[in-house]
Backbone as a printed PyTorch tensor [residue, N CA C, xyz], in Angstrom:
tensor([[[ 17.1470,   1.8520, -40.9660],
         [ 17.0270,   2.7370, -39.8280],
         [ 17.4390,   1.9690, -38.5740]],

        [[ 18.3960,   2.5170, -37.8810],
         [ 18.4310,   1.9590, -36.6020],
         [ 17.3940,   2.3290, -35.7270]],

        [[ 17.3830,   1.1710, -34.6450],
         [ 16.6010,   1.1290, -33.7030],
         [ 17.5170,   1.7980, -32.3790]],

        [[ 16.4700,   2.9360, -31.8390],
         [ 17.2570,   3.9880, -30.5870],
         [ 17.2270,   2.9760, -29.3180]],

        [[ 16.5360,   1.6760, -29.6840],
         [ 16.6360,   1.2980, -28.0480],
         [ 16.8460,  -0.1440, -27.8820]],

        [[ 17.8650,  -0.7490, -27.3360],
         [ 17.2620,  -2.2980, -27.2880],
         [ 17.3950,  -2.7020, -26.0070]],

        [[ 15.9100,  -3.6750, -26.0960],
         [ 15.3300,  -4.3270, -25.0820],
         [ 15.7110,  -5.8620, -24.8970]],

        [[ 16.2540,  -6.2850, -23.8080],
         [ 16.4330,  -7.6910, -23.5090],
         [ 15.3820,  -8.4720, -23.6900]],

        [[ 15.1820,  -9.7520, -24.1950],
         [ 14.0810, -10.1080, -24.6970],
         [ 13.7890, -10.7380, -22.8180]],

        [[ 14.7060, -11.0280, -22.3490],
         [ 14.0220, -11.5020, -21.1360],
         [ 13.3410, -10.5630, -19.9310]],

        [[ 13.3920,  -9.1870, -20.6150],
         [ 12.1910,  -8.2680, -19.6740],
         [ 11.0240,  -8.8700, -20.1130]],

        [[ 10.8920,  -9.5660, -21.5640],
         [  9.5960,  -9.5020, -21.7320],
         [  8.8890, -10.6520, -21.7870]],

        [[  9.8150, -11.6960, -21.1330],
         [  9.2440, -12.6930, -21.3010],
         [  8.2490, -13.3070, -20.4230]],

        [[  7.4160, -14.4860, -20.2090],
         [  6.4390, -14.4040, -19.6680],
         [  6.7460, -15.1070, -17.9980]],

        [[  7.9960, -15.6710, -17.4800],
         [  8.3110, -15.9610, -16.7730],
         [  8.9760, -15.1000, -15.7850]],

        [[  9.1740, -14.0030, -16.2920],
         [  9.8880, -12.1230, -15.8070],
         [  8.6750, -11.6780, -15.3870]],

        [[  7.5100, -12.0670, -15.3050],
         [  6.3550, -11.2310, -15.8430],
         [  5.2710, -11.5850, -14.1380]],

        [[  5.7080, -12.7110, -13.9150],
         [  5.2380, -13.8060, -13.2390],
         [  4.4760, -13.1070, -11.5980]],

        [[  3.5260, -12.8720, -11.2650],
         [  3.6030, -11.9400,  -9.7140],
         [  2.1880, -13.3610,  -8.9580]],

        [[  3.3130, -13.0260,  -7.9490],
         [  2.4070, -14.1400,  -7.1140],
         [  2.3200, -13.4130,  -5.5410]],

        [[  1.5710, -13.3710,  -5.3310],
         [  0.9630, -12.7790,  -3.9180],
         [  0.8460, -14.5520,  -2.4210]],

        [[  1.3820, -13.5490,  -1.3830],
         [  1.8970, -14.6790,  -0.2450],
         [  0.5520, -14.1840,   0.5780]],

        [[  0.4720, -15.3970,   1.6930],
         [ -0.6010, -15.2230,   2.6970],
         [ -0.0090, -13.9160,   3.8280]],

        [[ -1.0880, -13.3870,   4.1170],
         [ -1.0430, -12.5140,   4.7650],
         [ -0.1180, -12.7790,   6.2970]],

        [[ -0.5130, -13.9930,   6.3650],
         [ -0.1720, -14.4180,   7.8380],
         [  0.8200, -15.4100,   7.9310]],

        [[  1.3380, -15.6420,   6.5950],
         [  2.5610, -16.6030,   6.5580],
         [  3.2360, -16.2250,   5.2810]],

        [[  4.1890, -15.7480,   5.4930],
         [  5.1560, -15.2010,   3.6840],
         [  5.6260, -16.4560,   2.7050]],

        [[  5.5070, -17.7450,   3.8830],
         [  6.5870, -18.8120,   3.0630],
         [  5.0820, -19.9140,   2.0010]],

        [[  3.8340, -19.1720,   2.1470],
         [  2.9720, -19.4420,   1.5730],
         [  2.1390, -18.7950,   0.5790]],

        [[  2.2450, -19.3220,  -0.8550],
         [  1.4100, -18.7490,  -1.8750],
         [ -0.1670, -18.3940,  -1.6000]],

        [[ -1.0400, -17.7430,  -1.8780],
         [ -2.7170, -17.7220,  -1.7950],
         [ -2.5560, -18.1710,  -3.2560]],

        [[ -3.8460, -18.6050,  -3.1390],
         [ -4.7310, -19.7560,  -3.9180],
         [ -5.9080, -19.4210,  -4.3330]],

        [[ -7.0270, -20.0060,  -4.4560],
         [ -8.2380, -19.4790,  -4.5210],
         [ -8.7670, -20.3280,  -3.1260]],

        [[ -8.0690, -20.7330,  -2.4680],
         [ -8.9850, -21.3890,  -1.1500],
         [ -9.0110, -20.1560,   0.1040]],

        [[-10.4950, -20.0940,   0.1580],
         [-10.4130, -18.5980,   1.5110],
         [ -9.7750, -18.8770,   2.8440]],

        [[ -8.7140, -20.3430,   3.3370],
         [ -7.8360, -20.3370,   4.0720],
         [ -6.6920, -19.3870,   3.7010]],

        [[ -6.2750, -18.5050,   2.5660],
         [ -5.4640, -17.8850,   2.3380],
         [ -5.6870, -16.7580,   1.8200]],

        [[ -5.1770, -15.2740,   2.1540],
         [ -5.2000, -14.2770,   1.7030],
         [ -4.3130, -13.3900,   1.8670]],

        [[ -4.2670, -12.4760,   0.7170],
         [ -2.9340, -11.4560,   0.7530],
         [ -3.4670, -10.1150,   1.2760]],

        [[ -4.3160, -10.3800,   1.3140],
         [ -4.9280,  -9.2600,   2.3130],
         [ -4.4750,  -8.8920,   3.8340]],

        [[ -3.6460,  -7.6730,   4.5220],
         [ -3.4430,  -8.1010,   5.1670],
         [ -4.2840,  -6.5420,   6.3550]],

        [[ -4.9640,  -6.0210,   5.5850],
         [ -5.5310,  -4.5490,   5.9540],
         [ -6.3390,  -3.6140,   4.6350]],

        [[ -6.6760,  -2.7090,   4.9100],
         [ -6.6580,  -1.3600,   4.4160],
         [ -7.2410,  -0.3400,   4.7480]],

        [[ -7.7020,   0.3950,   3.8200],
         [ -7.7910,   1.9860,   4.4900],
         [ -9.1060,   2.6470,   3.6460]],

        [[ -9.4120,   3.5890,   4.3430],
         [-10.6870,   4.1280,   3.7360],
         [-10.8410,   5.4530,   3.8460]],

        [[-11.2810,   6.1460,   3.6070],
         [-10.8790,   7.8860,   3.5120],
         [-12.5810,   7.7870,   4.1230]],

        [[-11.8520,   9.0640,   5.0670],
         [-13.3110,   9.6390,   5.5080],
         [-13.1420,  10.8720,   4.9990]],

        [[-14.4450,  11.2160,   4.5570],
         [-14.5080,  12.4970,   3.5870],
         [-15.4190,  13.5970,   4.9420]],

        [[-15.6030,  12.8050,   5.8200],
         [-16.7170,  13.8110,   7.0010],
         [-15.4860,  14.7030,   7.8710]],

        [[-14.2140,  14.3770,   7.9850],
         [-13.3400,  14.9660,   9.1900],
         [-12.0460,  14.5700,   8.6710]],

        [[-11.8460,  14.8610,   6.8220],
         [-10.8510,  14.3320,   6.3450],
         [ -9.5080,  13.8560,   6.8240]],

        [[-10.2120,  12.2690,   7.3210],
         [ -9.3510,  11.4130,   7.8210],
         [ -9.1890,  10.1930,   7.2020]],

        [[ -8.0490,   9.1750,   7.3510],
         [ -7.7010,   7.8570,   6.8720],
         [ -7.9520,   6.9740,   7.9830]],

        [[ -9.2460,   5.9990,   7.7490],
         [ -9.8470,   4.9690,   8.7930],
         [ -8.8250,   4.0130,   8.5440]],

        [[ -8.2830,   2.7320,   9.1910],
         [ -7.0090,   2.0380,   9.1150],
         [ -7.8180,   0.7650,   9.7420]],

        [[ -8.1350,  -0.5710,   8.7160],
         [ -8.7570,  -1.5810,   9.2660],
         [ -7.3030,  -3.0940,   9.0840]],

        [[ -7.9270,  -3.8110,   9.8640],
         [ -6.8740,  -5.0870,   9.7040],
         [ -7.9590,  -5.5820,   8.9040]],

        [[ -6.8630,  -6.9260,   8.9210],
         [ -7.5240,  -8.3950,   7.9170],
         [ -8.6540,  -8.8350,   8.4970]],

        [[ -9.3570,  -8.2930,   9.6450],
         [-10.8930,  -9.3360,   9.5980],
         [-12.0580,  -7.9860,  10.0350]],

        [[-11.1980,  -7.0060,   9.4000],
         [-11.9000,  -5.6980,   9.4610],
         [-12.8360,  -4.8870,  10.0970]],

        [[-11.3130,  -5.1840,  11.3810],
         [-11.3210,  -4.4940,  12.6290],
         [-11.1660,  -3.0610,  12.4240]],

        [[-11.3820,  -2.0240,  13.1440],
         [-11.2450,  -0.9060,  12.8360],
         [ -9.6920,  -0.8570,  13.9860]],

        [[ -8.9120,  -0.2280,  13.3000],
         [ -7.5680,  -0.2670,  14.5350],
         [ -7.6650,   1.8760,  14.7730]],

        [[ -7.9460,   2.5640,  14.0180],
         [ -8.0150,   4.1510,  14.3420],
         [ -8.2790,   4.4880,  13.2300]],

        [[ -7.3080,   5.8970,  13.2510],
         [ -7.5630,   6.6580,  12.0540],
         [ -6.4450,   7.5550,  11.9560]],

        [[ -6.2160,   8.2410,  10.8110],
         [ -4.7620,   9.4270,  10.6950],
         [ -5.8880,  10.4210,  10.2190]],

        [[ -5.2240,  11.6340,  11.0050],
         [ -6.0040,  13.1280,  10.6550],
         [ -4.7570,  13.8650,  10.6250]],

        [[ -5.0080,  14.5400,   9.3980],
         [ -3.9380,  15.7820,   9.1690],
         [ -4.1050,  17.0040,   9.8950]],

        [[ -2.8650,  17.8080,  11.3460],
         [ -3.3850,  18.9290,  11.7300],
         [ -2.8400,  19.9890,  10.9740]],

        [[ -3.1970,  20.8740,  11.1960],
         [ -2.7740,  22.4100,  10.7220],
         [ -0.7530,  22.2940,  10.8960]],

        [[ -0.2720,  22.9130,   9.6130],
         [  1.3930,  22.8290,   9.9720],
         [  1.2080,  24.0260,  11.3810]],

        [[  1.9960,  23.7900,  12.2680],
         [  2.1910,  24.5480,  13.4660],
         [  4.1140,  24.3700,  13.2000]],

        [[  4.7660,  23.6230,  13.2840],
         [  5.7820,  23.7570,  13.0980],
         [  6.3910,  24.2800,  12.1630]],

        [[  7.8630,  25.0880,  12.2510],
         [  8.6520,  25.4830,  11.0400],
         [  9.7320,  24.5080,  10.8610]],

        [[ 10.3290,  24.3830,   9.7480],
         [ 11.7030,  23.7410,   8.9530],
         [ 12.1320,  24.8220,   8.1050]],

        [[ 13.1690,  25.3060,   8.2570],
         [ 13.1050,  26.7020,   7.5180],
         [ 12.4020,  27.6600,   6.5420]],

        [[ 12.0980,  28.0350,   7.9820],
         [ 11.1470,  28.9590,   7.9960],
         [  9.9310,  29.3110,   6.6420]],

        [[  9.5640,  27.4300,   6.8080],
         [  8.4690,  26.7650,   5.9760],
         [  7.4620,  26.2250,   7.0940]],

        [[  6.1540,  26.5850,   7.1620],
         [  5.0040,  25.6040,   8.1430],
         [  5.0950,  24.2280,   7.3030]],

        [[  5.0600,  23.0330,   8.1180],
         [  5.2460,  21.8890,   8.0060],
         [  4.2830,  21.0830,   8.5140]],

        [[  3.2810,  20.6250,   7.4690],
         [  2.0430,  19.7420,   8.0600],
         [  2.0160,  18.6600,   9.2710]],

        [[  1.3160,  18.1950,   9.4400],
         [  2.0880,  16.8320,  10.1580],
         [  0.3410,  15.7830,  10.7610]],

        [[  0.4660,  14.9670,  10.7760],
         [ -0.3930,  14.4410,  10.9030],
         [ -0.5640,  13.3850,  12.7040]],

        [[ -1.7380,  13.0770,  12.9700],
         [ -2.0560,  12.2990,  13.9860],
         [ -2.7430,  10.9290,  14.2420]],

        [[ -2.2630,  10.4070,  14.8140],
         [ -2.7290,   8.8500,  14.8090],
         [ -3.7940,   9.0120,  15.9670]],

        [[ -5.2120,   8.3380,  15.5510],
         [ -6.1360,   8.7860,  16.9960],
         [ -7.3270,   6.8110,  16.8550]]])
């Protein structure tokens, strides 16, 4: 029986495979396990009270939030959501 598919063995090898995460605050540097380094460089948190997206930095600052308003605009003659940075 033939085989329907062939795979390069070097997709699968373990050096293809390899993912290494850089410091947040310098790209030309690997993180480590030392907490001088992290790939952390933010994230986000859903507010479920005024369904909004809270938006924090790396020492988890609060920087705002995105709230989705009502589409008010058309794109042919489709309402088109659109959201706000507050």
């Amino acid at each position: 029986m033939k085989a329907l598919h062939s795979y390069h063995h070097e997709l699968f090898s373990p050096h293809a495979q390899r993912l290494n995460f850089v410091n947040a605050k310098n790209d030309g540097e690997l993180t480590n396990s030392s907490v001088l380094t992290s790939p952390i460089c933010g994230w986000i948190m859903p507010n479920h009270l005024d369904d909004s997206l809270i938006v924090f930095d790396a020492e988890g600052i609060n920087q705002g939030s995105i709230i989705a308003i009502e589409g008010i605009e058309q794109y042919n003659g489709v309402k088109v959501g659109s959201a706000r940075w507050i």
